[in-house]
C-alpha positions as YAML, in Angstrom:
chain: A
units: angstrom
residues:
- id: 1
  name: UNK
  ca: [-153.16, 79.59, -103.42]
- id: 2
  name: UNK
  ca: [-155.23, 76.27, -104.31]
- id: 3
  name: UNK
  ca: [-152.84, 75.51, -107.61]
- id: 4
  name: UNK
  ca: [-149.67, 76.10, -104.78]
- id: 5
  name: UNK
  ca: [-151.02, 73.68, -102.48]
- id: 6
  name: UNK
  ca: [-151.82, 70.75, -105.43]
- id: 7
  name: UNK
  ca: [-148.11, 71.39, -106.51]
- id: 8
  name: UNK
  ca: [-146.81, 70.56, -103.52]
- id: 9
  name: UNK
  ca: [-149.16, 67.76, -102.67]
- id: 10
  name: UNK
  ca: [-148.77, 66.45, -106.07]
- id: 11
  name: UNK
  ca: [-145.27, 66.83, -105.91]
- id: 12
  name: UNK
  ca: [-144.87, 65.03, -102.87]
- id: 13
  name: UNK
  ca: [-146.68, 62.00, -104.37]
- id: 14
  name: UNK
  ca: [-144.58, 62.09, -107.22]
- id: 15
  name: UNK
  ca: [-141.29, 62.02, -105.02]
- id: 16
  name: UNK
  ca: [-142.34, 59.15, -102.30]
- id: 17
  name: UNK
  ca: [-143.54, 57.00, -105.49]
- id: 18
  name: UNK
  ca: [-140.12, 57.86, -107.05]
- id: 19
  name: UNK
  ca: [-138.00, 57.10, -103.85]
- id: 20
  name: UNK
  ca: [-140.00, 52.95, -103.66]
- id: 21
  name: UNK
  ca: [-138.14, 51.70, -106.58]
- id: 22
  name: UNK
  ca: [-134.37, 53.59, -106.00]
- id: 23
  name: UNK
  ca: [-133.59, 49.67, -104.17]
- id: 24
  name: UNK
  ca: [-134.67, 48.28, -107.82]
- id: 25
  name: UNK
  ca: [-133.36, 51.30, -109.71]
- id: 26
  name: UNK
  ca: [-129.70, 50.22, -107.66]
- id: 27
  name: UNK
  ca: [-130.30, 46.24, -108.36]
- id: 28
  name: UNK
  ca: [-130.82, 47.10, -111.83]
- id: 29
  name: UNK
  ca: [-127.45, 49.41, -112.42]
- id: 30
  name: UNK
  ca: [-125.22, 46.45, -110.49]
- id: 31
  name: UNK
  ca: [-127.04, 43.94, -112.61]
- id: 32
  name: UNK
  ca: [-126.30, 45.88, -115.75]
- id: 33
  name: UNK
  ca: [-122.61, 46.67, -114.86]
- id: 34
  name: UNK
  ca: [-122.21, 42.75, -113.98]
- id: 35
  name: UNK
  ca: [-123.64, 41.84, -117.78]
- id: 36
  name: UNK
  ca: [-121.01, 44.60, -119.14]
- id: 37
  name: UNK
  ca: [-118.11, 43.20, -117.37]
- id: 38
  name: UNK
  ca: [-118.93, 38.90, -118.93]
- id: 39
  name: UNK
  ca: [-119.41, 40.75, -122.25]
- id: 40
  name: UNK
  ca: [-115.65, 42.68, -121.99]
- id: 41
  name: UNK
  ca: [-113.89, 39.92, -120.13]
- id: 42
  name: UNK
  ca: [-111.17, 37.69, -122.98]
- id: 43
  name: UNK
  ca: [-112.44, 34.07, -122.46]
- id: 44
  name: UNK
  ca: [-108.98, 31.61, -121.50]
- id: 45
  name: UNK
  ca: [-109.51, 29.53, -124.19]
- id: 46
  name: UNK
  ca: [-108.66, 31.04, -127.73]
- id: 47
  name: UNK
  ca: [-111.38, 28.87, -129.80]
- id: 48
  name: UNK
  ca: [-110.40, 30.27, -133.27]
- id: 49
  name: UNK
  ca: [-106.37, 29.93, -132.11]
- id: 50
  name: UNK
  ca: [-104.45, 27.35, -133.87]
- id: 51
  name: UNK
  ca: [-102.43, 25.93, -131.02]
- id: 52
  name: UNK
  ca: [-103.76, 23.40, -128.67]
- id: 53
  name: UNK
  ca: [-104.62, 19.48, -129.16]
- id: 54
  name: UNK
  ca: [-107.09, 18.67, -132.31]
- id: 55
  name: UNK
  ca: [-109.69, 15.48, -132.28]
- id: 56
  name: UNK
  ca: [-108.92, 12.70, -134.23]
- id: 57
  name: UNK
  ca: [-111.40, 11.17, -135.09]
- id: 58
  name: UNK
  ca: [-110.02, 6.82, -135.70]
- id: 59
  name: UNK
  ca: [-113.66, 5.69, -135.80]
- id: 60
  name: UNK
  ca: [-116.93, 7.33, -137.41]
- id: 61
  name: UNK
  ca: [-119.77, 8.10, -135.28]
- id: 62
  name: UNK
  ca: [-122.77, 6.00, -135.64]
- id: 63
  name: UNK
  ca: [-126.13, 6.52, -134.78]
- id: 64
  name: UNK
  ca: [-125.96, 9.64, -133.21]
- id: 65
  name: UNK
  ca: [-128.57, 11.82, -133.66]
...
């Protein structure tokens, strides 16, 4: 009967310390799905495309550092 009542107190515990972080447990999952989505999007600019306007350069850079 004692080792009943511990499981269920224990249990109890277990499920209210559980049930504090399901608001950061739900942050976390929309944070994650937000990182996923920037790492799948196709960026508008093609940087490896050949197309577009290059830099000419008429004078040399000096002093930059």
């Amino acid at each position: 009967m004692f080792r009943v009542a511990e499981a269920l107190i224990l249990g109890t515990m277990m499920v209210g310390q559980a049930t504090a972080f399901a608001p950061n447990y739900n942050k976390a999952v929309l944070a994650a799905a937000r990182v996923f989505k920037l790492l799948d999007r196709r960026p508008l600019i093609d940087g490896q495309g050949q197309s577009g306007l290059r830099l000419v350069r008429s004078r040399p850079f000096s002093r930059v550092s």
